[in-house]
N, C-alpha and C positions, 0 to 999 in steps of 0.2 A: 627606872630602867636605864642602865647604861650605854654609853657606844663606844668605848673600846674596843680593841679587840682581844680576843683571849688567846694566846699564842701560842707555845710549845708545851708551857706548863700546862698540868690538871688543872688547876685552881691560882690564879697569878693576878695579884692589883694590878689595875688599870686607873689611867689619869680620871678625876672625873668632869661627869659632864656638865656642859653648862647651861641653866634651866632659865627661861625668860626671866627679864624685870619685870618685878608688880606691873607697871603702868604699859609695857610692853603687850604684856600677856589680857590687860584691861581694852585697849585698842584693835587686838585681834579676836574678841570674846564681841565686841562693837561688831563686827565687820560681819563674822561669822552669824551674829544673830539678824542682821541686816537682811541677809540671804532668803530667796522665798521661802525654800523649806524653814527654815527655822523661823521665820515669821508667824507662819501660819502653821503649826504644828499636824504632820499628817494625823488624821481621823480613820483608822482601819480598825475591823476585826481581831481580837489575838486570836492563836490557835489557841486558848480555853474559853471559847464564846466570850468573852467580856468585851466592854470598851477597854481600852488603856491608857494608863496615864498614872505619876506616881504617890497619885493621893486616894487612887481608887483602890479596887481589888480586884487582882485576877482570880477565878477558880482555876485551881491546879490540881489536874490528876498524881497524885502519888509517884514519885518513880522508882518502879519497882516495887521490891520492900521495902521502900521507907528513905533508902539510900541512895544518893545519885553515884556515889564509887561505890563499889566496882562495875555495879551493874549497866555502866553510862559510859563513855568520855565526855568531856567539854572540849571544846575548840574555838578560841577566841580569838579575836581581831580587837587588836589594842592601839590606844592612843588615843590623844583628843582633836578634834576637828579644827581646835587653834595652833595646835605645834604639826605643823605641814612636814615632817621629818618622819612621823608617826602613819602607822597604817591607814590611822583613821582622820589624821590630819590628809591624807591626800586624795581624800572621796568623800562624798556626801554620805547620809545613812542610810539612802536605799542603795546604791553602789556599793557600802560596805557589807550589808547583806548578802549580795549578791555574791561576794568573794566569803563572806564566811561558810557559804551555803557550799560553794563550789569547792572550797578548801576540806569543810567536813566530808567531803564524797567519797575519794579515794580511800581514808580512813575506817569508812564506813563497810567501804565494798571490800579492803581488805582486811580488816580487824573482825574482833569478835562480838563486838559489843554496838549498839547504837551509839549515834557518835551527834552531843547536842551545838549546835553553833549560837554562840552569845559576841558579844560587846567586850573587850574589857576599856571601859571607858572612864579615864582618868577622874574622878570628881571631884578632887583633891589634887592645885598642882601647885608645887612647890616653886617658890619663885627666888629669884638672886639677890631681891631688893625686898624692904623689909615690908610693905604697905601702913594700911593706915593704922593696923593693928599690931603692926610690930612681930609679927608670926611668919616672914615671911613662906605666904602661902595663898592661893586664890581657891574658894569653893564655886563650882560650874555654878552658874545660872539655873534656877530649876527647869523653867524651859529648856532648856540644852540638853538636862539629864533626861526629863519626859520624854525629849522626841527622838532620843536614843533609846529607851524602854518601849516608846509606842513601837520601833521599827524592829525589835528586837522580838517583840511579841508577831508581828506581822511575819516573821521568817520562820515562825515555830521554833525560838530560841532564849535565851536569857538573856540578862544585861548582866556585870560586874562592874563596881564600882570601884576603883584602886584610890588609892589613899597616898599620897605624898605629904608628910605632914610638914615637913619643915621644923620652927620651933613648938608648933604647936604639940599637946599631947594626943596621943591615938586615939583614945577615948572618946576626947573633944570632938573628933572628926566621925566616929561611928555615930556620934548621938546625933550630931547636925546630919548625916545621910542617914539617919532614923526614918524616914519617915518612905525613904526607898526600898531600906535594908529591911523593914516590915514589910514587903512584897513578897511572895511565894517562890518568884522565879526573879531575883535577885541573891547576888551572890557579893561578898566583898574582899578585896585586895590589898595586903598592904605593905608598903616600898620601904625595905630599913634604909635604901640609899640615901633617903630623905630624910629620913627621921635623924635630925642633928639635933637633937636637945637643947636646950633653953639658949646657950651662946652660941651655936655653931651655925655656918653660913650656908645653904646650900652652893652648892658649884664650890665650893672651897674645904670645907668641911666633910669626912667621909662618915654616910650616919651610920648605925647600926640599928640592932633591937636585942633584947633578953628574951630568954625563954619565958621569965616572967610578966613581960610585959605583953607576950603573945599573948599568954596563958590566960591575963588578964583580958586583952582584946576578942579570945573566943567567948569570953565566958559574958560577955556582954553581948556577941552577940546568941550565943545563946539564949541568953533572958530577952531577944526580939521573939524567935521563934518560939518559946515558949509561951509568952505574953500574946502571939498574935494564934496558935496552935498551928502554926506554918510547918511544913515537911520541912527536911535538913538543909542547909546551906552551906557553898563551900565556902572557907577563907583561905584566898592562898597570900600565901608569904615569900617575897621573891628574895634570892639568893645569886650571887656569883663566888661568894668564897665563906671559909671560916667565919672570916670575922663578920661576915653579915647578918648572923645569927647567933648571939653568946649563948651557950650552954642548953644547943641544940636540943640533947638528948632528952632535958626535963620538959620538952613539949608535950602535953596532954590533947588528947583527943576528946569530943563528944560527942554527945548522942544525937545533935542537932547540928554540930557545927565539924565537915571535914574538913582539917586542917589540912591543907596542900602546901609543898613546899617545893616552889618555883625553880629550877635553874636557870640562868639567863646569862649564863656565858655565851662569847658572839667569836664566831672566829671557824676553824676547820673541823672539821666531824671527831676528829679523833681525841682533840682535847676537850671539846664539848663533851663526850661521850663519860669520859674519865673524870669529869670534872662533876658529872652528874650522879655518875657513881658515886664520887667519893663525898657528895654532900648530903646522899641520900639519909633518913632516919627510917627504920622499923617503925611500923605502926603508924606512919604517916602517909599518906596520897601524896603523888610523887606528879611532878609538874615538870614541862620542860618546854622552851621559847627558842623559836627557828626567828630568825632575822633574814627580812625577802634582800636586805642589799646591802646587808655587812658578811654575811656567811661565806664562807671561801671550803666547796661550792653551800647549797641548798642543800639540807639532808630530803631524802626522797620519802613518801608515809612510809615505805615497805621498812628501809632503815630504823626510822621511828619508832616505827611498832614494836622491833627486834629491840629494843631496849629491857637490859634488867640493870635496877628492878624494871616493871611494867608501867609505860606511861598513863595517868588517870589526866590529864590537864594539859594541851598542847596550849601554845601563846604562840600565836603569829605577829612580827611588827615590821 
């Protein structure tokens, strides 16, 4: 996720951003787990009776027919609780609850659809500096991601896991958040901003993704849901221009996995708007990210809503 701003143009490069050092982002993952909640990971009820945690199993009612779009929206509250820049870096996980809850309301009360409040919680963050692996990239702590899933179950909502892969391949990173992404009420995310391929640097390098590499990343996660008999899950794929996504159009959807497709231009309503439109694909679920304190102003839900195509995937950051 970016913090430019998106200006007059529909769809216009912006400088990019710049993401911790390995040891930087190792220090604040310290700190952050020091903290009581995360010490001691909250022990609640989810809304499907279970305990939760991300090695167990929720039961999960079906939603809907089968499908969480159309029949659904999502509404997520993104970022990780070590990058204090981020939503969810500037609250704890029951305070970020609390605003996911309240943010999905007005949506709720004015749309047509139920409207579910999840996590998008980075699990995968690409770092500046190469670590001990050479991939510059850190995977959250599992305790980190648990007590983001427990609190996320606690709100009657989901967790998302977003994916900044750095050098590493996409793959790589779905199989190690395997063992989340086989939860029912888990959903995954993933950032071509970061995806710089084997030499390229984040913060320096601008990444991308192909349609086939998507293509490839649904269809693995499809074989979770298949392999676990899990209802459908979203993947969305976040976007600010063209080149964020080569060869858009040969995206495939399936039967397990709605492919969403992010916008995350940040800036005034009206090139956002245009910008949305014009990266849209047929046949895909369509995503769109309001920024609480780069947007010049805030788009209002009623505006929101008024979007065509129709929004399936709000991202709050």
């Amino acid at each position: 996720m970016a913090t430019a701003v998106l200006l007059a143009a529909p769809v216009q490069a912006r400088d990019l951003p710049s993401p911790p050092s390995a040891a930087d982002f190792a220090r604040a993952t310290a700190r952050v787990l020091s903290e009581p909640g995360f010490r001691s990971p909250l022990r609640v009820r989810d809304r499907f009776g279970g305990s939760s945690g991300g090695s167990g199993t929720a039961t999960v009612p079906l939603p809907g027919a089968g499908a969480l779009f159309p029949a659904n929206r999502i509404l997520a509250i993104y970022g990780a609780p070590q990058l204090k820049s981020t939503a969810l870096g500037k609250r704890r996980p029951r305070a970020a609850a609390r605003l996911a809850v309240a943010q999905a309301k007005p949506y709720a009360d004015l749309g047509e659809r139920p409207v579910i409040p999840s996590f998008d919680l980075i699990g995968v963050v690409a770092n500046s500096t190469a670590g001990t692996d050479r991939l510059y990239r850190t995977r959250q702590p599992a305790t980190l991601i648990d007590q983001y899933l427990k609190q996320a179950r606690a709100m009657g909502g989901r967790l998302m896991i977003d994916i900044q892969p750095g050098r590493s391949p996409v793959l790589d990173e779905l199989d190690a958040m395997a063992p989340w992404i086989g939860q029912p009420d888990v959903d995954v995310a993933i950032d071509p901003e970061w995806n710089v391929g084997p030499r390229g640097i984040p913060g320096r390098t601008a990444g991308s993704i192909t349609a086939r590499d998507v293509n490839l990343a649904s269809r693995r996660v499809q074989a979770i849901v298949d392999e676990g008999d899990l209802p459908p899950k979203v993947m969305v794929v976040h976007q600010f221009s063209r080149s964020s996504i080569r060869r858009r159009s040969r995206i495939k959807q399936r039967p397990g996995v709605e492919v969403t497709l992010n916008f995350d231009g940040i800036g005034a309503p009206a090139p956002k708007i245009a910008g949305y439109r014009d990266l849209a694909v047929a046949g895909l679920s369509n995503g769109f990210s309001l920024f609480y304190d780069l947007d010049t102003p805030l788009m209002k839900p009623g505006a929101v809503l008024a979007l065509d195509p129709v929004v399936d995937f709000l991202l709050y950051q």
